[in-house]
C-alpha positions, 0 to 999 in steps of 0.5 A, a space after each residue: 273663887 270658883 267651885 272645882 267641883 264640876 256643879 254650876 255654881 261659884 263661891 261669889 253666887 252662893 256662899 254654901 259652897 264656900 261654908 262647904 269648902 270651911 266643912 270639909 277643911 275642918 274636918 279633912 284630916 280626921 278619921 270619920 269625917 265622912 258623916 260629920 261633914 255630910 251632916 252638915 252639908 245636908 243642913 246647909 243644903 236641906 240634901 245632897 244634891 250630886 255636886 255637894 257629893 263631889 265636891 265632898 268626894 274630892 275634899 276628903 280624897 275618897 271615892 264619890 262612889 263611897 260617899 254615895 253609898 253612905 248618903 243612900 245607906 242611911 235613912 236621914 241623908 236624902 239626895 231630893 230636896 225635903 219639904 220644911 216638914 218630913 213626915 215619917 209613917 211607921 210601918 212597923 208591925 204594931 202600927 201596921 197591924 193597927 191600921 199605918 197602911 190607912 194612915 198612909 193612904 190618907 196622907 197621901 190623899 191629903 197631901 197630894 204626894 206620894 211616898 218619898 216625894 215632897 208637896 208642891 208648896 215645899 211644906 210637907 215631905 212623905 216617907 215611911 219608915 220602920 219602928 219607931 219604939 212606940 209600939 204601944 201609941 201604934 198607929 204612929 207617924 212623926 212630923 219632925 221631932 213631934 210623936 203622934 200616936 193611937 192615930 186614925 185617918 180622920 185625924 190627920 187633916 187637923 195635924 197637918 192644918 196646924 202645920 200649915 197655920 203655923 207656917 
């Protein structure tokens, strides 16, 4: 069964779609649905690429005007591929007082990548973000779920090697 979501994909060359057409028809008629079922089409996805958009847009009869001014309101949807690991440098103004602009800059080095961008190998996503409520462990960034605190620049490349070593 083809996709009729104008995307270049079909049911039988990735079964998403069709997981996709079971989320949207779960969730249809039930008020909210947006969020639920882009939630769930980031997860099986990894992000929201412009076809995913539609063919929710066209499911649930609204707008794709609406779905992508959620998508781009909230911090979590991305409409770029993320790499396995989303790091998230706090900027807010405990951390940045305490030094997150050279933590960033660091990352950046290590990583090869800039804000918002994604390394080459897939691995490790850049982004920043506001506070995080660890204000007293200021400098902070997150990996995933994980918390690293009273950060500097010379540890970073040790937190991302254990990222990499256990790959």
């Amino acid at each position: 069964m083809a996709c009729n979501c104008h995307c270049n994909y079909s049911a039988e060359s990735d079964d998403r779609y069709q997981k996709l057409e079971n989320i949207i028809r779960e969730y249809k008629d039930k008020p909210g649905a947006l969020i639920p079922v882009l939630h769930q089409a980031q997860q099986l996805f990894g992000y929201l690429p412009k076809d995913v958009q539609t063919k929710i847009a066209e499911g649930l009869n609204l707008p794709l005007s609406e779905v992508y001014g959620v998508i781009t309101f909230y911090s979590f949807f991305t409409t770029e591929p993320r790499g396995k690991h989303t790091i998230g440098v706090c900027m807010g103004t405990a951390c940045y007082v305490k030094g997150a602009a050279q933590i960033l800059k660091e990352l950046q080095e290590q990583l090869s990548v800039e804000i918002g961008g994604t390394t080459e190998d897939g691995l490790f996503s850049l982004t920043v973000t506001r506070c995080l409520g660890a204000c007293g462990l200021a400098p902070v960034i997150t990996i995933g779920e994980d918390v690293y605190g009273r950060l500097t620049a010379d540890k970073i490349k040790d937190i991302l090697d254990n990222y990499r070593e256990n790959n």
